[in-house]
C-alpha positions as CSV (number, residue, x, y, z in Angstrom):
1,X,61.7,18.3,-76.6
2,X,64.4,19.0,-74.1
3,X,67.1,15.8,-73.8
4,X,68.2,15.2,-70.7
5,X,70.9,12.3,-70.2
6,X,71.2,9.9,-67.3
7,X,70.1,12.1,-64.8
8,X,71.2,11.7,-61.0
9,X,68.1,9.8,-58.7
10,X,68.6,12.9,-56.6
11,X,67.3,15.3,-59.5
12,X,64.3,13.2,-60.7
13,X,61.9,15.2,-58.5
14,X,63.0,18.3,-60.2
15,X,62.8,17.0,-63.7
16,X,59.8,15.0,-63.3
17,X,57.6,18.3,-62.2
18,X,54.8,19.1,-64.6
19,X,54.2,22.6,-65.6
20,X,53.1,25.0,-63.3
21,X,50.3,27.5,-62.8
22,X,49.6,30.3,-61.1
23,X,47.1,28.8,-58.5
24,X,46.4,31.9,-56.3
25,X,45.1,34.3,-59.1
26,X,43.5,31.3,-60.5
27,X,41.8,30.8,-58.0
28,X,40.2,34.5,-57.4
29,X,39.1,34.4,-60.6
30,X,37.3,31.2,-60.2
31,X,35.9,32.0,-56.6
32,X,34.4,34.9,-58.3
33,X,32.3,33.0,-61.0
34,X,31.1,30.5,-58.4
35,X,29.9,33.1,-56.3
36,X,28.2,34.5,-58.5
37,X,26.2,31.7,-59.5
38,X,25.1,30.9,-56.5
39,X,24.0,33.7,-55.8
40,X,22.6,35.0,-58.9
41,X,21.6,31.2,-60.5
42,X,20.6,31.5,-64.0
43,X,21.5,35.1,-64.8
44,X,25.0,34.6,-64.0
45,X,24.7,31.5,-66.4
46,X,23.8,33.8,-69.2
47,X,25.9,36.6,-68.4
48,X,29.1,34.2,-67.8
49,X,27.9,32.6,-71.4
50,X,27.8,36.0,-73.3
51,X,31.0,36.8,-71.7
52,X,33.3,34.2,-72.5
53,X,31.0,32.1,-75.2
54,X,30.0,35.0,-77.2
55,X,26.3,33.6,-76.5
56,X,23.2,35.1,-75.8
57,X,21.6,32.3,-74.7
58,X,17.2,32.0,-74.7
59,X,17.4,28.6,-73.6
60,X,19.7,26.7,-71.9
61,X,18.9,22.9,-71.6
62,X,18.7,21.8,-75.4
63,X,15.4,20.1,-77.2
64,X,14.5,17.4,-78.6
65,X,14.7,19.0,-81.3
66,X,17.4,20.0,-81.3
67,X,19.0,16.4,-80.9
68,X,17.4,14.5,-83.7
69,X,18.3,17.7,-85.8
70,X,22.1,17.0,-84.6
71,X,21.7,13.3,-85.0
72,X,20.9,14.0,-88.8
73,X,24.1,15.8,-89.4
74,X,26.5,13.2,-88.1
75,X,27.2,11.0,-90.9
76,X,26.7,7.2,-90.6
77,X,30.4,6.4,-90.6
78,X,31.1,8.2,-87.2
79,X,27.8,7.2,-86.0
80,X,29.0,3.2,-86.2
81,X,32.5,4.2,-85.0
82,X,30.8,5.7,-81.7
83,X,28.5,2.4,-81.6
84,X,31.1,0.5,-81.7
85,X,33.5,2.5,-79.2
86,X,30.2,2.3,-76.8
87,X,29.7,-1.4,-77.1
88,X,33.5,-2.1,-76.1
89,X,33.4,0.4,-73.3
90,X,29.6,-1.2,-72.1
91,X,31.4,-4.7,-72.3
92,X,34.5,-3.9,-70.3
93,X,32.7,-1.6,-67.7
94,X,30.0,-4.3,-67.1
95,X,32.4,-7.2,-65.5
96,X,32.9,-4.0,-62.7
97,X,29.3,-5.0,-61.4
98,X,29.0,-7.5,-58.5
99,X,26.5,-8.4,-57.3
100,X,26.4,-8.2,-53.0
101,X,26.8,-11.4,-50.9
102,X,26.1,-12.2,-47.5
103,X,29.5,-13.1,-45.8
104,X,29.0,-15.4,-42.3
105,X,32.1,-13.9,-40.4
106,X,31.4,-16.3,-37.6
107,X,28.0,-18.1,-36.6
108,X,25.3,-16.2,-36.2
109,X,26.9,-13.5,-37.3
110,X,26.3,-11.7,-41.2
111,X,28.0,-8.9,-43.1
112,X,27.5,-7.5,-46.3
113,X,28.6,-4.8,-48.8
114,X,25.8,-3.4,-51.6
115,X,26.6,-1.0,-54.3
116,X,24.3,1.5,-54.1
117,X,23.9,4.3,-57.5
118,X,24.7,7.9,-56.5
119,X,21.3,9.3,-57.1
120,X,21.9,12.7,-59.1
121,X,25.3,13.3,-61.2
122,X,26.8,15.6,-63.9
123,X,28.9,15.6,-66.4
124,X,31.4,18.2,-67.8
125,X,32.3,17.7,-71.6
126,X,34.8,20.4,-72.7
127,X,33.7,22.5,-76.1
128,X,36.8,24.9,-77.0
129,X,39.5,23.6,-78.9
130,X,37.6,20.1,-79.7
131,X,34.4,18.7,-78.9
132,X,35.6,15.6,-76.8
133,X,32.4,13.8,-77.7
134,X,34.1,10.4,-76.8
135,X,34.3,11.5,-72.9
136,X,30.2,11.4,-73.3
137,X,30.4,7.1,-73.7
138,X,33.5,7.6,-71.1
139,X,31.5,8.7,-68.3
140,X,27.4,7.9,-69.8
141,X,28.0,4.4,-70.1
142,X,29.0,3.7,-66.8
143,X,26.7,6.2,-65.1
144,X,23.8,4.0,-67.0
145,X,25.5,1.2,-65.8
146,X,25.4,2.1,-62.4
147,X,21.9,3.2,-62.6
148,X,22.2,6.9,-61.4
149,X,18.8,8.4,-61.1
150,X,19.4,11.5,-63.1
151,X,22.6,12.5,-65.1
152,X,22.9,15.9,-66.3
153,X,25.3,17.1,-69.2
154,X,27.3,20.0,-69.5
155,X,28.9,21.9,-72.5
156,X,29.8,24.9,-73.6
157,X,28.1,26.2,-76.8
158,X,29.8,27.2,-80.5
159,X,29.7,30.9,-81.8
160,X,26.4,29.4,-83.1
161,X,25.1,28.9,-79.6
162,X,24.6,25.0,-80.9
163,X,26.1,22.7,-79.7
164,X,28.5,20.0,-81.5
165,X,26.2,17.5,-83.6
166,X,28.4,14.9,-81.9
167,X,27.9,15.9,-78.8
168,X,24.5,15.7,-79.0
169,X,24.1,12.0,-80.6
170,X,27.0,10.1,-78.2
171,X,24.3,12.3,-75.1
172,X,21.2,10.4,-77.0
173,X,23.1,7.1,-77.7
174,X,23.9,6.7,-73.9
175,X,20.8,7.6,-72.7
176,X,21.4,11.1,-71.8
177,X,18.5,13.7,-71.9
178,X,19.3,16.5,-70.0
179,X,21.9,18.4,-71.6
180,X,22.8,22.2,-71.3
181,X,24.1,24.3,-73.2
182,X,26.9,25.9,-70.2
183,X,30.7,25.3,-70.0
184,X,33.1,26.7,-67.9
185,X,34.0,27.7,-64.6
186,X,30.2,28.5,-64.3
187,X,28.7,25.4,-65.3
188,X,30.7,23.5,-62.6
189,X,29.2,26.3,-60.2
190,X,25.3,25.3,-61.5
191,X,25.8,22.2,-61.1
192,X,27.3,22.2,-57.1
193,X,24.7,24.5,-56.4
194,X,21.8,24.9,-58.6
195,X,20.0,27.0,-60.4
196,X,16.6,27.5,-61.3
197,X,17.2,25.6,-64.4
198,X,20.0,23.3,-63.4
199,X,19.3,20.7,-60.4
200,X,22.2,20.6,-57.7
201,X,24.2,16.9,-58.7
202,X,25.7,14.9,-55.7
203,X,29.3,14.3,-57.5
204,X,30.7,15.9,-60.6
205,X,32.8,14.3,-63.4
206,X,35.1,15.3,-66.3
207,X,37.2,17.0,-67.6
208,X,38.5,20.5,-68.6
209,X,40.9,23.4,-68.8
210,X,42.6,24.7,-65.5
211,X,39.6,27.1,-64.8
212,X,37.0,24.1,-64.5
213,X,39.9,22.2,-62.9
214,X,40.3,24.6,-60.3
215,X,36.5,24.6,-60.3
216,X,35.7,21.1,-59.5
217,X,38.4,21.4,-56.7
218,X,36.7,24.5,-54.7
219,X,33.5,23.4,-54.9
220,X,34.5,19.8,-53.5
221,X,34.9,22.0,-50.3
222,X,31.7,22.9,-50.1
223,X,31.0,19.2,-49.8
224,X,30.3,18.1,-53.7
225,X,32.1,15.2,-54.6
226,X,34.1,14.8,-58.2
227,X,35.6,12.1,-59.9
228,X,39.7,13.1,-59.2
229,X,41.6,16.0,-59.6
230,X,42.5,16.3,-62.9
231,X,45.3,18.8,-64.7
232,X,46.6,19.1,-68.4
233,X,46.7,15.4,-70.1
234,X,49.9,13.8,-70.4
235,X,51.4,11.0,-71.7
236,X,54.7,8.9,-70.7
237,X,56.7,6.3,-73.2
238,X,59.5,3.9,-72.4
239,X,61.0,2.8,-76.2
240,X,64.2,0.5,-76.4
241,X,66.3,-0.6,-79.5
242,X,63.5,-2.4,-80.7
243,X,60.9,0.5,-80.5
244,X,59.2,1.8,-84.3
245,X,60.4,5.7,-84.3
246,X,58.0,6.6,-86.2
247,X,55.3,5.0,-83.6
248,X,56.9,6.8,-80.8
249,X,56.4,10.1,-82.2
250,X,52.9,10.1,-83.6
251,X,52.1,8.5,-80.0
252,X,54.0,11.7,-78.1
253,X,52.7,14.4,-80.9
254,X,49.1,13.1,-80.2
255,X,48.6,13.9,-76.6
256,X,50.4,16.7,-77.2
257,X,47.4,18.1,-79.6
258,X,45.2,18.1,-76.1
259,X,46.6,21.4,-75.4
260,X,49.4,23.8,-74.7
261,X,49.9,22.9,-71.3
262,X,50.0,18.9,-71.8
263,X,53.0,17.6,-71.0
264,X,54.7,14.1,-73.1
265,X,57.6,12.4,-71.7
266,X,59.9,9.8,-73.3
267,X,62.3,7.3,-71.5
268,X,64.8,5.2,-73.6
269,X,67.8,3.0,-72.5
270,X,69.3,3.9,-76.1
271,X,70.3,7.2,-76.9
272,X,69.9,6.5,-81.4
273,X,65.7,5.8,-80.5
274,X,65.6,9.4,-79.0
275,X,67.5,10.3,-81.9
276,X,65.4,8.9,-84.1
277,X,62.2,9.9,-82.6
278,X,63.4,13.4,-82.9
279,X,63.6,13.1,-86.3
280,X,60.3,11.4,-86.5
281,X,58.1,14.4,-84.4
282,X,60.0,17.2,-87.0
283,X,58.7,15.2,-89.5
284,X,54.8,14.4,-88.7
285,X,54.7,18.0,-86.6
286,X,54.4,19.8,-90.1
287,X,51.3,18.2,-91.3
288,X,49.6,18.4,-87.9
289,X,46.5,21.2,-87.8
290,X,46.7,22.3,-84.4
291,X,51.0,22.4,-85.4
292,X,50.8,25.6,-82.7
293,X,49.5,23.9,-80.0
294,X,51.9,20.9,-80.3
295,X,54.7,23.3,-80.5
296,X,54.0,25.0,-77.1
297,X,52.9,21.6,-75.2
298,X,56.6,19.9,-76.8
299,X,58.2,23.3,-74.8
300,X,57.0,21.5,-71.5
301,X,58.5,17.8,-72.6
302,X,61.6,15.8,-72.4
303,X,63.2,12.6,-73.8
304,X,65.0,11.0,-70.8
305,X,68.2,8.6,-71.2
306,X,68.4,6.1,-68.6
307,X,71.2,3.4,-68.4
308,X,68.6,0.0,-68.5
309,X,64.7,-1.3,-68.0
310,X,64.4,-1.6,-64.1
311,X,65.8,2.0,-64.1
312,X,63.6,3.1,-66.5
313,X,60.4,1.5,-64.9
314,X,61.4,3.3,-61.2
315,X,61.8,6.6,-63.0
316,X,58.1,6.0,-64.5
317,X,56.5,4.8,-61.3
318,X,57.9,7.7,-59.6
319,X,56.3,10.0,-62.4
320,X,53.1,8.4,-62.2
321,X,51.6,9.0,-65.8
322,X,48.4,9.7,-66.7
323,X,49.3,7.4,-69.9
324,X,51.9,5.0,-70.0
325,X,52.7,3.6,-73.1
326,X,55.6,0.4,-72.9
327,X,56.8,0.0,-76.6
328,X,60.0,-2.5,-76.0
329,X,61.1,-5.9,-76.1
330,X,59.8,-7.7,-73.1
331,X,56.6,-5.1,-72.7
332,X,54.6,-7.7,-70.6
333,X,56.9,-8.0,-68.5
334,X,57.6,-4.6,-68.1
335,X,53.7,-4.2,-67.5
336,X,54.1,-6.4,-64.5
337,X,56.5,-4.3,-62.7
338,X,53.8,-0.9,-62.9
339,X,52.7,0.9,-59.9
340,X,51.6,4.1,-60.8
341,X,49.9,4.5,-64.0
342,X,46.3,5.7,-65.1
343,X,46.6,3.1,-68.2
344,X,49.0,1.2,-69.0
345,X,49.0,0.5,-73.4
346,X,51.2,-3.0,-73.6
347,X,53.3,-3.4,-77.0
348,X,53.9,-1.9,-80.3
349,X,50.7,-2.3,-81.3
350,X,48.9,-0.1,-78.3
351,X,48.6,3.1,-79.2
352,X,47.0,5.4,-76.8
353,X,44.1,6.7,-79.4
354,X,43.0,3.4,-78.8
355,X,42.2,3.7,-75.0
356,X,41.2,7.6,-75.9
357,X,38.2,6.2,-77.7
358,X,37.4,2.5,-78.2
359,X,39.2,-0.2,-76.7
360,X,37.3,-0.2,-73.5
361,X,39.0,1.2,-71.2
362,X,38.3,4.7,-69.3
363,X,40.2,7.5,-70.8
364,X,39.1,9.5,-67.2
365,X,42.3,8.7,-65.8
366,X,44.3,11.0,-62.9
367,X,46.5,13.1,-64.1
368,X,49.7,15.2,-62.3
369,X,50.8,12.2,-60.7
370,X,47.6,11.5,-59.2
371,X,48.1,8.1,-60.0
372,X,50.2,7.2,-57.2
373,X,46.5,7.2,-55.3
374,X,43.9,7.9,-57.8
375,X,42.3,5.2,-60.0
376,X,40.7,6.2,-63.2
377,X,36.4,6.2,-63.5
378,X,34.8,3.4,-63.6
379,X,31.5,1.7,-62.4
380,X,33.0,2.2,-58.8
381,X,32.6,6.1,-59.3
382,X,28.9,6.0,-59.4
383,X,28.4,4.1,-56.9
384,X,28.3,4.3,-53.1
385,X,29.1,1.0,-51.1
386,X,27.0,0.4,-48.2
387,X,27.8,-2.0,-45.4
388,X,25.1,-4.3,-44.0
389,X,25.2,-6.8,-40.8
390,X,23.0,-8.9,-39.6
391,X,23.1,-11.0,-35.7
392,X,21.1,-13.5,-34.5
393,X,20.7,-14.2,-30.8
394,X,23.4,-16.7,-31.0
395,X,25.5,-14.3,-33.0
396,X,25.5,-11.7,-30.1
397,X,26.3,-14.0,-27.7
398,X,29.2,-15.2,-29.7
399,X,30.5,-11.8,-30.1
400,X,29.3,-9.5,-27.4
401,X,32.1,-10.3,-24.6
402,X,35.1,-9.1,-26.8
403,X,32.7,-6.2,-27.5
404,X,32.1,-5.4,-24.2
405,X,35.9,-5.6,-23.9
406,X,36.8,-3.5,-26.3
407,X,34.5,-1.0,-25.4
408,X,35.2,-0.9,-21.7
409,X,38.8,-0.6,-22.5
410,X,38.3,2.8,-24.3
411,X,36.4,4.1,-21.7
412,X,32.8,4.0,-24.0
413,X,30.8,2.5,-21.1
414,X,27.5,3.5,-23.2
415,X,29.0,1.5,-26.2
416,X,29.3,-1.3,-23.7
417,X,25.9,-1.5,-22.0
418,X,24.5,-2.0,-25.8
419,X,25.8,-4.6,-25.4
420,X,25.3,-6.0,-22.2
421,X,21.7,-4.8,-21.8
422,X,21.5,-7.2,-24.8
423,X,22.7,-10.0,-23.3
424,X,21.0,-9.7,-20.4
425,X,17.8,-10.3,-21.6
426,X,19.1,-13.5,-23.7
């Protein structure tokens, strides 16, 4: 990790930039695929799947079979830690539901708001590197609680052309059915578009590597809604005097695991914790299994000294995290004074893992400073909300003469005489 100390307010927008891609080759490559799949449906599928899976596939969508096979192979200890990661994430994502009420703005005069489910949606579960299984209960739970019609699943397949047991019993233990065996850049083109196997979905969630990033974001101009953009994950930590080292760094060296590309960033007010967390990464970094990975994504970090708390808390805000992690002294506090953040973890205690996989929370949060507009999935993102009103005769006459008003001031006589012809007859 690059140090950098007290940096000038005028340079924060050049430090604070992620890493960069090239988007314009990325995206010929991508425009290719999803041509090609909606043009060609399922034989672009399989050829897209030999190509960069290694698969020849026979079937796509996976059996029954197939599932309680899987289900057999995941051992009972990770079966109760995924029951008990869904039930935490059920519990906090049910107090989203509220129920609709009728809302008299004046007499006579009725409006509501209903949640409504988005009928058809799919999921995108990355394979690669690791099989994020947990993103399943992430995104299933709250579809089911939302009471989407049909949810689809998407993944792509191991050398095998099976899928990750894992994968396969967090689908089942949500109530997922329909799962396919297709990742990539071409499963985010079945879905958009269908195939004759896959059904066209209304809105797309999940994550993935820049390709399926770059994906979700071309097709959403052809009209299909996803959850939020999305780029490498990323993780921010503000540690003072009081902050555990060794904490700091297993909480940075952990979302830098996600991948090359992820980005971790540390703010301090005291220049012997950076020290010290230095010390600390060196030292866990050697017994880490994907070492490599964490090597390249600490490339693209830095450990930032700032001179106190409130500067610290305007540097973060400004950045925006994905992940913000506050391990100091008056951490609630501090909490209170976030504005940008995916998720905020409060205290020494809070380890990011936690919100990754059990706590409750969504781990679909924005990334790239997304936050500064984006919210993280929720119930919300399934839904549509649908406003309802209702008049009586009393109600119109209440209201229509300011509508008649209003109308005939911005020259919408037509707007007006629905109105009028109304009241006419009253």
């Amino acid at each position: 990790m690059q140090i950098i100390r007290y940096p000038e307010k005028k340079d924060w927008s050049q430090l604070l930039k992620r890493p960069a891609t090239d988007s314009a080759n990325l995206e010929k490559k991508v425009e290719k695929i999803l041509k090609s799949v909606r043009k060609k449906g399922d034989r672009a599928l399989r050829k897209y799947t030999k190509k960069f899976d290694g698969v020849v596939l026979d079937e796509m969508l996976v059996t029954e079979m197939e599932i309680m096979e899987a289900t057999n192979q995941v051992s009972n200890e990770l079966k109760e830690a995924i029951r008990l990661a869904g039930a935490n994430i059920e519990t906090f994502h049910r107090y989203q539901i509220q129920e609709a009420e009728w809302i008299v703005t004046m007499p006579g005069i009725m409006c509501s708001r209903r949640a409504v489910p988005i009928e058809r949606v799919g999921l995108y579960i990355p394979g690669g590197t690791a099989p994020l299984f947990s993103t399943i209960l992430m995104l299933g739970i709250p579809a089911r609680l939302a009471r989407c019609r049909e949810v689809i699943l998407c993944t792509p397949p191991g050398p095998d052309g099976k899928l990750h047991p894992a994968i396969l019993f967090a689908a089942q233990f949500v109530g997922i059915h329909k799962i396919f065996k297709i990742g990539g850049v071409q499963a985010i083109g079945a879905m958009a578009y269908g195939t004759e196997t896959i059904s066209k979905v209304h809105k797309i969630f999940g994550p993935g590597n820049q390709f399926v990033t770059c994906a979700k974001q071309m097709v959403q101009k052809d009209g299909i809604a996803i959850d939020m953009p999305a780029g490498p994950s990323e993780v921010a930590i503000f540690a003072d005097e009081y902050a555990d080292p060794e904490f700091i760094a297993a909480d940075l060296l952990s979302q830098a695991e996600h991948g090359a590309n992820s980005q971790v960033l540390l703010v301090s007010d005291d220049e012997i914790c950076v020290e010290n967390v230095q010390f600390e990464i060196q030292k866990q970094l050697s017994e880490l299994p994907r070492k490599d990975i964490v090597i390249r994504a600490l490339a693209n970090s830095k450990a930032i000294l700032i001179r106190n708390d409130e500067e610290a808390m305007e540097l973060l805000n400004e950045y925006a995290p994905e992940h913000l992690i506050l391990a100091c002294n008056r951490a609630d506090e501090m909490a209170e004074k976030v504005t940008n953040a995916g998720s905020v973890f409060i205290g020494q205690y809070s380890p990011e893992s936690v919100g990754d996989y059990a706590s409750g929370t969504n781990h679909t949060l924005p990334t790239n400073g997304y936050a500064k507009a984006y919210s993280g999935v929720s119930v919300d993102s399934f839904v549509k909300k649908i406003t309802y009103q209702k008049l009586s005769r009393e109600g119109l006459q209440q209201i229509g003469k300011a509508v008649e008003l209003m109308a005939e001031a911005e020259g919408l006589q037509a707007h007006k005489n629905a109105v009028s012809i109304r009241l006419a007859k009253l």
